[in-house]
C-alpha positions as CSV (number, residue, x, y, z in Angstrom):
1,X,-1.1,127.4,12.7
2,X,-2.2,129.6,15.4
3,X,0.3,128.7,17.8
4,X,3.5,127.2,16.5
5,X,4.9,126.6,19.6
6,X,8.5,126.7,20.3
7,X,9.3,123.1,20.8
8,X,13.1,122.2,19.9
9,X,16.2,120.2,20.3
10,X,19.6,118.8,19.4
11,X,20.3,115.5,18.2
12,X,24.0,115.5,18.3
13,X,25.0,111.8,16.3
14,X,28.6,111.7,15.8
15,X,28.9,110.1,12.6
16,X,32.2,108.2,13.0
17,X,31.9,105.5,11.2
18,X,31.5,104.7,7.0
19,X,30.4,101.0,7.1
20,X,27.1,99.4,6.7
21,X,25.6,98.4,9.9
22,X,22.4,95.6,9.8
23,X,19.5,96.2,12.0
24,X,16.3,93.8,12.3
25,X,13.6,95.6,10.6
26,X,10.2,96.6,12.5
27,X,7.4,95.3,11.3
28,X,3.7,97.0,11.0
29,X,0.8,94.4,11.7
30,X,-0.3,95.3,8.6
31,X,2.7,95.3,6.1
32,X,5.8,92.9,6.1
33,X,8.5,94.8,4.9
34,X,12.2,93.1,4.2
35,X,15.0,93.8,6.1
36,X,16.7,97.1,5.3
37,X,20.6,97.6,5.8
38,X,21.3,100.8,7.7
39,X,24.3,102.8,6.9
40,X,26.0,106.3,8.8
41,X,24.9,108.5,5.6
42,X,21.6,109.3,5.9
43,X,18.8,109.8,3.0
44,X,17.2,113.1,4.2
45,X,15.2,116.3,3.2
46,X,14.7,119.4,5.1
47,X,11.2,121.3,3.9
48,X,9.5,124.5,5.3
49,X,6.3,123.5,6.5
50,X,3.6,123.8,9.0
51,X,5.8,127.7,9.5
52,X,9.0,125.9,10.5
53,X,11.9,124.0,9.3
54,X,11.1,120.2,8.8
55,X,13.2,117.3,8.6
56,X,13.5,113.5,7.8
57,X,16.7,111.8,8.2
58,X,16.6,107.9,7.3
59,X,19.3,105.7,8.0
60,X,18.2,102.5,6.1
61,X,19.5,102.6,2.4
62,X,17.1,103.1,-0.4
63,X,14.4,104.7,1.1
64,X,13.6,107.6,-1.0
65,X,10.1,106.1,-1.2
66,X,10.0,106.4,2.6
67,X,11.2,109.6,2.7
68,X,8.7,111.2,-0.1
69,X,5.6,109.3,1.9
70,X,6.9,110.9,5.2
71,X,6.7,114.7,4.1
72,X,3.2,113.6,2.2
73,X,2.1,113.2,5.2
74,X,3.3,116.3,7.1
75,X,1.7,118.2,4.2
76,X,-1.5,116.6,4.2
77,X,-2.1,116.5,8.1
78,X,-0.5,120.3,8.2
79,X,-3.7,121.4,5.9
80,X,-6.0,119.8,7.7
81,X,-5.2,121.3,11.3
82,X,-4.5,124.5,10.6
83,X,-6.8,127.5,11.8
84,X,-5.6,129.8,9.3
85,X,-6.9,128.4,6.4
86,X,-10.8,128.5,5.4
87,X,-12.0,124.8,4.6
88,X,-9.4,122.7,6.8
89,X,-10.7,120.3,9.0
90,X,-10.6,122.6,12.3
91,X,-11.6,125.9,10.5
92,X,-14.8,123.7,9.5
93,X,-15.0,122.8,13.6
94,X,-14.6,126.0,14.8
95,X,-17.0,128.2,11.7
96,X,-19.7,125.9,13.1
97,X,-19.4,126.2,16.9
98,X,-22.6,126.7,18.7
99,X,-24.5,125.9,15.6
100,X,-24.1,122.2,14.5
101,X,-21.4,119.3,14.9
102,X,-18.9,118.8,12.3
103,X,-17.8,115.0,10.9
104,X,-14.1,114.9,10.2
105,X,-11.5,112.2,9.3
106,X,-10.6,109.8,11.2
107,X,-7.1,111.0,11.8
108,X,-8.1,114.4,12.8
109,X,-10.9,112.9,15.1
110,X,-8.2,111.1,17.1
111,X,-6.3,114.2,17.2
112,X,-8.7,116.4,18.1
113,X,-9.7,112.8,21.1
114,X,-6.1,113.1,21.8
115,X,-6.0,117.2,22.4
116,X,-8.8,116.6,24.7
117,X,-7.3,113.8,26.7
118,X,-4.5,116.2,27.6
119,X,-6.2,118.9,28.2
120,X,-8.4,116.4,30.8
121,X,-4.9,114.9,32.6
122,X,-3.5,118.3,32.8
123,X,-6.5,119.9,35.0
124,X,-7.0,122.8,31.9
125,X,-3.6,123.5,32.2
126,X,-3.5,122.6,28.6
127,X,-6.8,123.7,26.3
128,X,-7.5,122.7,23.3
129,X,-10.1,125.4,23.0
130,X,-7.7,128.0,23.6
131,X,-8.0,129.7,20.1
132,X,-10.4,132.7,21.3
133,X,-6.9,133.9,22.9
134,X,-4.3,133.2,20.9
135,X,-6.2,134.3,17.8
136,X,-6.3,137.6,20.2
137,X,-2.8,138.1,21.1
138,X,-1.1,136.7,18.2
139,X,2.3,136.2,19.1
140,X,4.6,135.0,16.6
141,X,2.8,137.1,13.5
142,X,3.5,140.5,12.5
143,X,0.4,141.8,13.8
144,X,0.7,140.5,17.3
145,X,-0.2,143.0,20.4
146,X,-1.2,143.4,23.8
147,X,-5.0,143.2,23.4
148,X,-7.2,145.1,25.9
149,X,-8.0,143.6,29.8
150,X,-11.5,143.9,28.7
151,X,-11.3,142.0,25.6
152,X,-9.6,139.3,27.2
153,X,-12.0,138.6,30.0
154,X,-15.1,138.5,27.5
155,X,-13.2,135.7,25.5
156,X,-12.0,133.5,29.2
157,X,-15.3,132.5,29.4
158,X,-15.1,130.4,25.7
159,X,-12.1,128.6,27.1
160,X,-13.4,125.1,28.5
161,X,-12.5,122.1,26.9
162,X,-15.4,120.4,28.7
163,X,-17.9,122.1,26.2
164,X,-15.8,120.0,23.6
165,X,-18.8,117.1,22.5
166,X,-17.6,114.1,20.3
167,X,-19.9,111.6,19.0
168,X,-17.5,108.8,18.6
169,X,-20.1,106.4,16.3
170,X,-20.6,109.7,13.5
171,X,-17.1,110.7,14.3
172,X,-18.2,114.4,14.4
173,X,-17.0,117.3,16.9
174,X,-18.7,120.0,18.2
175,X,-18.2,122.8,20.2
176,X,-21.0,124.0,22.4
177,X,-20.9,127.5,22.3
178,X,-20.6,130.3,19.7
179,X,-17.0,131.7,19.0
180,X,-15.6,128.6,20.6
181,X,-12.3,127.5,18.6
182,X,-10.2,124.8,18.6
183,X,-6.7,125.3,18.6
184,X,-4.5,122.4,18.2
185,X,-1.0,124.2,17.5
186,X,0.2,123.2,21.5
187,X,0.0,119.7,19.9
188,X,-0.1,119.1,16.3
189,X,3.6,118.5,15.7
190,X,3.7,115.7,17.9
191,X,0.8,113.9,17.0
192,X,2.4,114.2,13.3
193,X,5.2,113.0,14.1
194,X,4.1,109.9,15.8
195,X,1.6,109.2,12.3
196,X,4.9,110.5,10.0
197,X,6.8,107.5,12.7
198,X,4.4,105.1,11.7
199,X,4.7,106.1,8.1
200,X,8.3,105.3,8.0
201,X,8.0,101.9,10.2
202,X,5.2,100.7,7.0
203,X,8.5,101.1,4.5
204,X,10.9,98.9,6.7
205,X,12.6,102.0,8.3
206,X,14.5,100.7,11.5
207,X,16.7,103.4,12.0
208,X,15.7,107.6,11.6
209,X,15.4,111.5,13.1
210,X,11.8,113.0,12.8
211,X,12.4,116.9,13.4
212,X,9.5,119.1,13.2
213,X,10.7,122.0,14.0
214,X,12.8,120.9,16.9
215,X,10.1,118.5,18.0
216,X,12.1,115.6,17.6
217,X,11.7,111.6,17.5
218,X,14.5,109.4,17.3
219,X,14.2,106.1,15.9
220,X,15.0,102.7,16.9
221,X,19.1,102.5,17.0
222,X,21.8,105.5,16.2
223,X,23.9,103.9,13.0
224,X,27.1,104.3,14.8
225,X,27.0,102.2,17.4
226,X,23.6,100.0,17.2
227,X,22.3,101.6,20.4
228,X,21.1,104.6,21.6
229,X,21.2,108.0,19.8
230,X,22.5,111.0,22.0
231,X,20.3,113.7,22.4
232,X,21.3,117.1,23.2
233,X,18.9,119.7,25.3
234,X,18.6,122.7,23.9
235,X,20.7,125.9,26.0
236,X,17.3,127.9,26.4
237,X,20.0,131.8,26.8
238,X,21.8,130.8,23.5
239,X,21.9,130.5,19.9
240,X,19.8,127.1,18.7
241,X,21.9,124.4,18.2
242,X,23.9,125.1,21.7
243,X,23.0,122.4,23.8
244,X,23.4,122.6,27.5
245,X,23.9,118.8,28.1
246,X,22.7,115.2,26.9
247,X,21.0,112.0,27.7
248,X,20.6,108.2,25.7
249,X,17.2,107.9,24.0
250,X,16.0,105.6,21.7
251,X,12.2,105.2,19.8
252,X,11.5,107.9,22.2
253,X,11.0,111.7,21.7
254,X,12.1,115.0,23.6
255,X,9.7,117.8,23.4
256,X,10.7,121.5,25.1
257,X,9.0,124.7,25.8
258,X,9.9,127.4,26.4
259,X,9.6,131.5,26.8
260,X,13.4,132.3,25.0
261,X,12.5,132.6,21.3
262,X,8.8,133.3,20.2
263,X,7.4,136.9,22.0
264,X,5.9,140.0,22.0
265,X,8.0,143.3,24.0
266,X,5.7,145.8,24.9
267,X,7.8,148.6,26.8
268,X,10.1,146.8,29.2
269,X,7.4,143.6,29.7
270,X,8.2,140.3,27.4
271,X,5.3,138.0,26.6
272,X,5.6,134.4,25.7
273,X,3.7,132.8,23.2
274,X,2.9,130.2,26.1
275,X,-0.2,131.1,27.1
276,X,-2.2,130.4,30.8
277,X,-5.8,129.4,29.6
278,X,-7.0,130.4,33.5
279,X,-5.8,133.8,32.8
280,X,-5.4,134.6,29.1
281,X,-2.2,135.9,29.8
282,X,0.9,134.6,28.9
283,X,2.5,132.4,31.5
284,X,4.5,133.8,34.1
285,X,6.9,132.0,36.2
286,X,10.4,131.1,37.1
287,X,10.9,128.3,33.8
288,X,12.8,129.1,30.9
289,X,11.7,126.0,29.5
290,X,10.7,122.2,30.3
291,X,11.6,119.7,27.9
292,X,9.5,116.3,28.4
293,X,11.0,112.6,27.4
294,X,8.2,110.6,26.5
295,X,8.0,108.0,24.0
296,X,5.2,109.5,21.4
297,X,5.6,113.2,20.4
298,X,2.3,113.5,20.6
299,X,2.4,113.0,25.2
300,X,5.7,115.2,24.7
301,X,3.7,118.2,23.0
302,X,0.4,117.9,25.0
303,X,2.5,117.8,28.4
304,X,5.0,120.0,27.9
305,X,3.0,123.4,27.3
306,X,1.1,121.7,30.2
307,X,3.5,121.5,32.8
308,X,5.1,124.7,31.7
309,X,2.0,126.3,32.9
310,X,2.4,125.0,36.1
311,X,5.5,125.8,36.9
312,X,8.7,124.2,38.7
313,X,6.9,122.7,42.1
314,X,4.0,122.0,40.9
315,X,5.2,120.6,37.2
316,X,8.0,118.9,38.6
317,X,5.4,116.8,41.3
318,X,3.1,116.5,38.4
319,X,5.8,114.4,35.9
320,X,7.0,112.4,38.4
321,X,3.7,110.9,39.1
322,X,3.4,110.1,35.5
323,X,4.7,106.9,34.6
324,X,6.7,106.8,31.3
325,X,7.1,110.4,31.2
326,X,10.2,112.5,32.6
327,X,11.1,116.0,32.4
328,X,13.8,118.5,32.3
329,X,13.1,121.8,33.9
330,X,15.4,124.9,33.4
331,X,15.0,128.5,35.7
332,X,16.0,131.8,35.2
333,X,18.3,131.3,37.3
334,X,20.6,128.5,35.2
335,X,19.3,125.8,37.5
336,X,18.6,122.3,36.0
337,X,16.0,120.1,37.8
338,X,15.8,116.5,36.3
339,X,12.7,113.9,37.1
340,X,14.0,111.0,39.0
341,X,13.9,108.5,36.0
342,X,16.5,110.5,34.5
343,X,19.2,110.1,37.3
344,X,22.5,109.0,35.8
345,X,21.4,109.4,32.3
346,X,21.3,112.9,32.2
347,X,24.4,114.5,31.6
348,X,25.2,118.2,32.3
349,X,28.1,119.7,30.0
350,X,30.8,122.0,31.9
351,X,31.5,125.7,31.4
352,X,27.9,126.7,30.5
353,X,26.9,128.5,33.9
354,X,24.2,125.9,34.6
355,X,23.9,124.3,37.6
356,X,22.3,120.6,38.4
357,X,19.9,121.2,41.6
358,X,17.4,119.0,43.4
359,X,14.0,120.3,44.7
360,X,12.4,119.0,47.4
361,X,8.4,117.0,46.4
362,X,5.7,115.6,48.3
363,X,6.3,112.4,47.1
């Protein structure tokens, strides 16, 4: 993908206990599967896909089946979004811009409805057409650069996901003008992981970590206590895997972004890979990341990049007018603002040199 996006955190489960725990299975409206013990040691694989490391850990017994269905359908949904690869799904949508509309699956037409329902909440600050520029810059590849002022403001003009036309009967997707393209990478692995979720949930899975990358769903209850798992937030100055503090989730996912790991260093200047589609620039502010809590991946990806963009003040307002959503925001300057629904859940490990802060909104 164009943009593999640098979205990542720590699930830290403290596997303390050996004994079979029962958990009520979840049922699909369309499948009745039986009810699956759940046990501490987890059936899992960890594959490199979609340009990152990928894992499923199931905590129901016997569930190899599930397991093998769940990185099917990474694989299959990986090949169909990607913009490096002639004949996928979106290289067909973008090879055709300003010439016809394209019909696509169902599953990539609500993805690509999905990308453009962000990109429509967030004001632009998210854009699913954003592939004239990070096809330009290429951050992340071996070839990326600093391309030209010039070069950038002939592309700004292609980035508006208004000129974005779906026909909703014919299920086809066109972009209105020539060298339009669709890039979906500021999304993909969440809306994945929510169909890989759903995947799981069709096999009588109850209990289970989705990591794509670091984009990461936890599922129904944690094995060793019945209840919710821990998640850790990812220390944005250190190694990954150092977590800077942790909060209770459960069938809910964390999603961060952030300017710490994926760049381009021209001189003294660092680019992120996070890129402002009002500017074609990469994004400049006072974040080192935002991680959003959300309960599908696919609202944590498609807000995360989104509120990034907008920095502290004006993300932070943003979230908390969003209901279901909450955020963590982290500065330069080791400061840790949490959205008010996280307020005694959030908990801020010692010795790190962060600091908890409030910030003052117009609410």
């Amino acid at each position: 993908m164009t943009k593999r996006t640098n979205k990542f955190l720590l699930i830290l489960v403290s596997l303390l206990a050996s004994f079979n725990l029962t958990a009520c299975s979840t049922h699909s409206k369309d499948t009745a599967p039986a009810k699956t013990a759940v046990t501490t040691t987890p059936t899992s694989d960890t594959q490199f896909l979609m340009g990152t490391v990928c894992t499923i850990k199931i905590y129901n017994q016997h569930q190899q089946k599930a397991l093998k269905a769940g990185f099917k359908r990474i694989k299959q949904l990986a090949t169909e979004t990607t913009v490096n690869q002639k004949g996928s799904e979106i290289d067909k949508i973008n090879r055709y811009a300003g010439i016809k509309p394209v019909k696509v699956t169902p599953t990539i037409y609500r993805m690509c409805k999905d990308a453009y329902y962000y990109s429509k909440i967030s004001a632009g600050t998210f854009d699913l057409t954003i592939g004239p520029i990070t096809s330009l810059w290429r951050i992340g590849f071996p070839d990326a650069h600093k391309p030209k002022p010039s070069t950038i403001k002939k592309r700004l003009p292609l980035i508006n996901y208004h000129n974005v036309v779906f026909n909703d009967q014919k299920q086809t997707v066109f972009l209105k003008k020539k060298k339009m393209m669709l890039d979906l990478g500021g999304m993909a692995k969440g809306f994945i992981s929510d169909e890989v979720m759903k995947v799981l949930q069709k096999n009588g899975v109850t209990s289970a970590i989705i990591d794509l990358g670091g984009n990461v769903y936890v599922m129904g209850n944690s094995p060793t206590n019945n209840s919710n798992w821990t998640v850790g937030i990812q220390d944005p100055s250190a190694a990954r895997g150092d977590a800077i503090g942790s909060l209770p989730q459960k069938n809910a996912t964390a999603v961060t972004s952030g300017i710490y790991e994926r760049y381009l260093k021209v001189g003294n200047k660092v680019y992120s890979h996070l890129m402002n589609p009002q500017t074609g620039y990469p994004c400049q502010n006072n974040l080192l990341s935002v991680t959003i809590i959300a309960k599908r991946s696919t609202t944590g990806d498609g807000l995360s990049t989104a509120v990034f963009n907008r920095g502290l003040k004006k993300g932070y307002d943003y979230v908390e007018h969003k209901p279901g959503v909450e955020a963590i925001f982290i500065t330069k300057k080791k400061k840790v603002y949490i959205t008010s629904g996280l307020k005694n859940k959030f908990k801020l490990f010692s010795g790190n040199g962060y600091q908890l802060a409030k910030l003052k909104t117009n609410n």
